[in-house]
N, C-alpha and C positions, 0 to 999 in steps of 0.2 A: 920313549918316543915322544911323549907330550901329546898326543893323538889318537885317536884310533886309528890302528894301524892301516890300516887298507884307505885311509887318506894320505898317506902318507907314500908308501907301495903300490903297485898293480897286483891285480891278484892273476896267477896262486901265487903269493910272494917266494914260493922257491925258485921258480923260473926268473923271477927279478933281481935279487940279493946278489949284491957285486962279491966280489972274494973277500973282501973286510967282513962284510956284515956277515957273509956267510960261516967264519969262521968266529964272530961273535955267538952268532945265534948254536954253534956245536957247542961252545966252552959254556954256554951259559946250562945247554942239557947235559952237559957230562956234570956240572954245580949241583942241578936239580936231582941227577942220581945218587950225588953224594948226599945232598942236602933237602931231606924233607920238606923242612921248615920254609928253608927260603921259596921251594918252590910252591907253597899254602901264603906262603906273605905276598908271592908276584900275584896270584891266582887271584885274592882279595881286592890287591889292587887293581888288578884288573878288571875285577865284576863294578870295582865302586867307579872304577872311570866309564866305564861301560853303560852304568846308572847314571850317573851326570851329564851324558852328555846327548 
């Protein structure tokens, strides 16, 4: 996003997410069930953007 998200979204951002994003945001959880790792590398970055900003 480049952002913290809820600058970016209304919250709760499920009520908001058009059919694109919506169907981004499932394929990226069905990655994260597959994929341990990546979802510990989103997580980090997320805490450091979270810390920056």
């Amino acid at each position: 996003m480049g952002a913290k998200w809820d600058t970016k979204l209304k919250k709760p951002a499920y009520k908001h997410l058009n059919d694109e994003e919506l169907r981004q945001v499932v394929e990226l959880l069905k990655k994260y069930l597959a994929d341990k790792t990546l979802l510990l590398k989103h997580d980090r970055e997320s805490l450091l953007f979270r810390k920056n900003s």
